[in-house]
N, C-alpha and C positions, 0 to 999 in steps of 0.2 A: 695763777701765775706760773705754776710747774707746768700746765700744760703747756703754756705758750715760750716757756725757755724751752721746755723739748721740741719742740719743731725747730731751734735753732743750736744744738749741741751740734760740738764735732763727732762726737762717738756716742752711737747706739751699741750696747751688747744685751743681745737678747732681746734686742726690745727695750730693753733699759737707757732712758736715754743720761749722759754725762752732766747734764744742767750747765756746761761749761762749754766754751768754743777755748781749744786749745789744739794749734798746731803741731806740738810734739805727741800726743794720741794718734795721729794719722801716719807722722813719721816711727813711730813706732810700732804696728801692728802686732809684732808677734808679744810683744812684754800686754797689750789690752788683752789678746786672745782668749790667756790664762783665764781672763776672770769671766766668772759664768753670775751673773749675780740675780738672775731670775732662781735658780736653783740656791745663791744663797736668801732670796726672799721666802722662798718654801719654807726652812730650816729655821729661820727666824718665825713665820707664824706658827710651827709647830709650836716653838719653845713657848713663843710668848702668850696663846691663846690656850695653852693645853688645857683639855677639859671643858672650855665653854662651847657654848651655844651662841653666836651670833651674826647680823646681816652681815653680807660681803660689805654692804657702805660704811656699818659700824666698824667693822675691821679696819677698811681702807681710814676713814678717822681718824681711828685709833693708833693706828700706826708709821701713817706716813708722813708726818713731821719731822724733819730735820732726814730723809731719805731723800734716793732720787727716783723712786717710784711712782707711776701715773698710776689713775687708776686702772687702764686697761690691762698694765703689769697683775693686779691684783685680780682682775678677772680670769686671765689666764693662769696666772699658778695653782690659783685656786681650782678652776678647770680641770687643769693635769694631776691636781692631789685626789678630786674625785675621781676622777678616773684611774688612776692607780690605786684606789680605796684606803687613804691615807684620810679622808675628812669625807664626810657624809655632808648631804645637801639636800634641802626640803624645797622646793619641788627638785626632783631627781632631775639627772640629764635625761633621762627616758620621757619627763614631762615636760621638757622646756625643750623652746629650738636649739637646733644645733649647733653645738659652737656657740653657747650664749652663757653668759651669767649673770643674770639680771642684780641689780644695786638691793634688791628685796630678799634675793633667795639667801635660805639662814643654812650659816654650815657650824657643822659641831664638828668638834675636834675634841682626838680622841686624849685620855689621857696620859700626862707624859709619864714614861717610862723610868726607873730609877727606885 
């Protein structure tokens, strides 16, 4: 169902889409701008997964109930944390296509800090 309301949101940020069709989001752009919320998705699986070992699907599962995140949200963050070396990924980006994150490949995260 989230996929098919995202193709009908008024406001994408980041890719993220709103799950809402609302006219004052368009009339407003500079108050949506502010929010970055692919970057706050990052910050959230850090918190919430620290220390484990698991699928990008189990993740995406695990945590996008009651969010507005797709899975492709989760593909990509996940992506950009490998590659800033923030979460480790089995098979590497060096063994998988480019720009890919398959629903199978397992990320560990490391643990949290404190």
């Amino acid at each position: 169902m989230k996929e098919i309301m995202a193709k009908e949101s008024s406001v994408v940020e980041q890719g993220v889409p709103s799950l809402t069709y609302s006219p004052a989001d368009v009339s407003m752009p500079l108050l949506f701008s502010l929010s970055r919320p692919l970057d706050d998705l990052e910050d959230m699986l850090l918190s919430r997964f620290a220390g484990q070992k698991l699928s990008m699907l189990k993740i995406y599962e695990d945590h996008n109930v009651d969010t507005p995140y797709v899975r492709k949200n989760y593909k990509e963050v996940l992506g950009k944390m490998e590659a800033a070396g923030k979460v480790a990924a089995e098979p590497s980006s060096a063994n998988r296509r480019k720009n890919t994150f398959a629903d199978h490949v397992i990320v560990t995260f490391p643990k949290e800090k404190g």
